[in-house]
N, C-alpha and C positions, 0 to 999 in steps of 0.2 A: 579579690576584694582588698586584701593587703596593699597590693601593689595601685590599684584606685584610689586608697584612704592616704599611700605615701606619695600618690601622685598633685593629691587635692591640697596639700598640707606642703607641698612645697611651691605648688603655685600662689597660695597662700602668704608665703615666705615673700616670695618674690611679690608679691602686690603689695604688702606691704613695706619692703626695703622702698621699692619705688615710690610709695605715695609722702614717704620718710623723706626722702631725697628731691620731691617735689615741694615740699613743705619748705625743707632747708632752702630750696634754689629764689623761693618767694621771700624767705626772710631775708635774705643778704640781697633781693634786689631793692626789697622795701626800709632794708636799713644797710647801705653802702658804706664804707669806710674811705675816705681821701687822705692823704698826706699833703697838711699843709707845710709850708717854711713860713715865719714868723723872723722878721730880722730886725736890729735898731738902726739905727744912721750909720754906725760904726759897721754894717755887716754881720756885727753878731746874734747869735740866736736868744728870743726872746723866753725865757723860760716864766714857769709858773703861771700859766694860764690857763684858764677856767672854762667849761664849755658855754659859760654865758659870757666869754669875752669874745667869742665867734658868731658873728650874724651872718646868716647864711643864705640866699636867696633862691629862687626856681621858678623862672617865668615873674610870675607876680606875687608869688607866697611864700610865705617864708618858713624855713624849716628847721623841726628842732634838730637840737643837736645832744644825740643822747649821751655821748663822754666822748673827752677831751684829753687821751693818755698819751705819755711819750712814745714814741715809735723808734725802733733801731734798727735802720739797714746794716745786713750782710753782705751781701754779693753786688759786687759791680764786674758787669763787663768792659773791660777797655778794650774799645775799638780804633785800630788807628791807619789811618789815609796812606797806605803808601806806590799810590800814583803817581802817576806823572810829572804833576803838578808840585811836587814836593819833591825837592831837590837840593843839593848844597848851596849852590851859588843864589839861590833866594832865600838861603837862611833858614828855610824852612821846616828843610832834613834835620838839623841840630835844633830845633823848638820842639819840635817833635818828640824829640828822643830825651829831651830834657821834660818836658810835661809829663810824658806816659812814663818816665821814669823814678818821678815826683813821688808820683802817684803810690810806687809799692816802699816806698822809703817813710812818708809824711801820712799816710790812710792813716784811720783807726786800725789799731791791732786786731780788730775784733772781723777785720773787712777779710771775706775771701775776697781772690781777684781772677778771674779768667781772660785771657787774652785772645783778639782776633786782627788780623791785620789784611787791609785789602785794597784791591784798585778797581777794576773792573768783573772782580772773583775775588772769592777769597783765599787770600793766598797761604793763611798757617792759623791755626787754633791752637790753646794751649787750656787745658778745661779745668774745672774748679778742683778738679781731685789731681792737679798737679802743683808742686810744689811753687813760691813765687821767684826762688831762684832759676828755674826754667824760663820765666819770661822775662825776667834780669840778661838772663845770657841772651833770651831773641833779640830782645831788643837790642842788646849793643852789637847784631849782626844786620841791622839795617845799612840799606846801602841806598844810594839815588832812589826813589820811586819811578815805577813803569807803567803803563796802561792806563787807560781811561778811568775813571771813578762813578764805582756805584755805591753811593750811601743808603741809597731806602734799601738796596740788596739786604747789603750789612747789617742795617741794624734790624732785620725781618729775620736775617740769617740768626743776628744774637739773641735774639727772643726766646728762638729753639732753645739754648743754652740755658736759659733761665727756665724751664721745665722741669717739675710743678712751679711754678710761679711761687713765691714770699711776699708778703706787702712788706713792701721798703724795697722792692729790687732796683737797681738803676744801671741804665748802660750810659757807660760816658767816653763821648766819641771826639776823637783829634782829628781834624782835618781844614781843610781849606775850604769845604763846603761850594766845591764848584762841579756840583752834581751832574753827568751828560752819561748816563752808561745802564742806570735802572731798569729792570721789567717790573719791579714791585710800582704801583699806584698808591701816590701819596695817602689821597684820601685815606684807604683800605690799609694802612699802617699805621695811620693816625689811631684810627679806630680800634685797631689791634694792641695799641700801646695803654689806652685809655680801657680797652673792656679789661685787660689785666693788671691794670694800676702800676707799669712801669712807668717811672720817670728817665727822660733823656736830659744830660748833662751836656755841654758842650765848651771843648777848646777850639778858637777861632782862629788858625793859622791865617797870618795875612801877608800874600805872595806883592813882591814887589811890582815885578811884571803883571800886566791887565790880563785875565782870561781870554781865551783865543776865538771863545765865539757868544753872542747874545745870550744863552741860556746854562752856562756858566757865569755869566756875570750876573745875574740874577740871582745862581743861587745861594750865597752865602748867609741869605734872609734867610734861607730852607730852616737851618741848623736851630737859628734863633729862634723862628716859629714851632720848630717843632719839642724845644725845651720848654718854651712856654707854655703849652696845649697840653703837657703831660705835669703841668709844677713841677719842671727843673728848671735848670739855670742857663744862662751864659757864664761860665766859669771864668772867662776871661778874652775880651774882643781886641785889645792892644796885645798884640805879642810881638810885634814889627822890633820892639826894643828890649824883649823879654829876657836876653839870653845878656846885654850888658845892666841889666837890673834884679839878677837873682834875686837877693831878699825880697824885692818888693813882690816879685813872682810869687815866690814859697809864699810868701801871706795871702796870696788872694786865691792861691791853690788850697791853700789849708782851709779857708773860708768855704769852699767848696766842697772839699771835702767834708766839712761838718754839715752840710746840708742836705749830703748825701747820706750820711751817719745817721744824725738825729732830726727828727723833725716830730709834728703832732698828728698821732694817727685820732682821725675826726670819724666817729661814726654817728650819720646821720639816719634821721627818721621822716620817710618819708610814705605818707597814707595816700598816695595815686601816683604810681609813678606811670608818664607820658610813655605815648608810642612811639614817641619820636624823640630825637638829641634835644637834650634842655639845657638851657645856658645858665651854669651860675655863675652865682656873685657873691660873693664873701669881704666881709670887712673886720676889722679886729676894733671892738670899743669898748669904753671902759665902762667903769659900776654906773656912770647916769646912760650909759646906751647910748653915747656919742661917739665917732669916729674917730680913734685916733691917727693924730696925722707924723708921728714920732715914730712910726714903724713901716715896714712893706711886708709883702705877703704876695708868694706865690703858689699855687691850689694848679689842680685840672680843672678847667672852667669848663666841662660838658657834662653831662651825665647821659649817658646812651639807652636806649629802652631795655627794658628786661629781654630774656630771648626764650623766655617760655612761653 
């Protein structure tokens, strides 16, 4: 009888942690959190804004927005291209090593930074519980790149790394964005970046010589679409002159940096959420509830169905 009364009482236990955990999985599908970026003309971030300066959309309805609080990323993965494609004689080995280098010099103090570097595999990891003089020293052991390039690899691979997940995580990937070497499915990356609210950052190495076959030269739009779809950025698409314009470089890296750092973590409320991907749309306007057109705004424009 004991052992019946200790067997009823802990399945008991367990029905309710789960009905607990079912509860919670409804509430955070019915009220999501985005990270928006808010910027003025100048590139900088817009602060002090209110969650009725965010209009929010979903299909045809519009949704509130129950607060509007700063948000602070930690952890960035840098991912960086070292294929084939990426070589000295196109300048592109020294951009490279000058950007991902930027990067642990000019962050926020507050950024851990984990490192991955790859062409067709990944070729070296260096993970968040390692110091960032570790990847100071990788990096200045870069030599020519070799083999083919798989970006949707990499950045599926860097996700792992980012486990558990933090809102605010971001991978920010250097490459030439002339993808031919994947088994990850765009699609099913997209989706994975977005159900876990990573943003992807992108530096856009630009190789002098043309890509050697059609779907490479395609894919440089890859990087930019897929910054866009998670609200990140293109960090920067001119780099052809980057390496005789330091400063102007460091500024538009730093720029990026801050928007990897800070941004508005938006959590919305939403009383039906669809079965299917819904496209929002977001606009920042002022106290008469007009648009303004003095700022830009980058958001994840999807919202994916619940998975309960």
């Amino acid at each position: 009888m004991v052992i019946f009364r200790a067997s009823v009482l802990l399945l008991a236990a367990v029905l309710a942690a789960s009905a607990t955990g079912v509860a919670q999985d409804i509430d955070s599908c019915l009220s999501p959190h985005i990270a928006v970026n808010v910027l003025d003309k100048q590139g900088k971030i817009v602060p002090g804004l209110t969650p009725e300066s965010f209009h929010v959309k979903a299909g045809d309805g519009l949704l509130a927005v129950k607060s509007a609080q700063t948000g602070v990323g930690h952890r960035v993965v840098l991912v960086v291209d070292v294929s084939g494609s990426i070589n000295k004689s196109e300048h592109t080995w020294g951009i490279a090593r000058v950007a991902a280098g930027n990067l642990l010099v000019a962050a926020p103090s507050t950024m851990r930074i984990a490192l991955v570097l790859f062409s067709d595999r990944i070729i070296d990891t260096i993970g968040f519980d390692r110091p960032p003089s570790d990847i100071v020293e990788r990096l200045a052991q870069l030599e020519n790149g070799k083999g083919r390039t798989a970006i949707l690899d990499a950045i599926d691979y860097s996700i792992k790394l980012l486990q558990p997940i933090a809102f605010g995580d971001v991978i920010y990937i250097i490459s030439d964005g002339g993808e031919n070497a994947s088994k990850v499915h765009r699609a099913d990356l997209e989706n994975k970046l977005l159900a876990q609210g990573i943003r992807l950052f992108a530096f856009i190495l630009q190789p002098k010589a043309p890509f050697s076959t059609p779907e490479e030269s395609a894919e440089p739009s890859l990087l930019g679409e897929l910054a866009q779809v998670t609200g990140g950025a293109v960090v920067d698409e001119d780099s052809e002159a980057a390496l005789d314009a330091r400063p102007k470089l460091s500024a538009i890296l730093q720029r990026g940096y801050g928007q990897m750092a800070h941004f508005y973590d938006l959590q919305l409320s939403i009383p039906n959420r669809g079965a299917k991907k819904e496209r929002l749309r977001l606009e920042i306007v002022d106290q008469d509830g007009r648009k303004r057109k003095d700022v830009s705004v980058s958001y994840p424009p999807y919202l994916l169905p619940c998975t309960h």
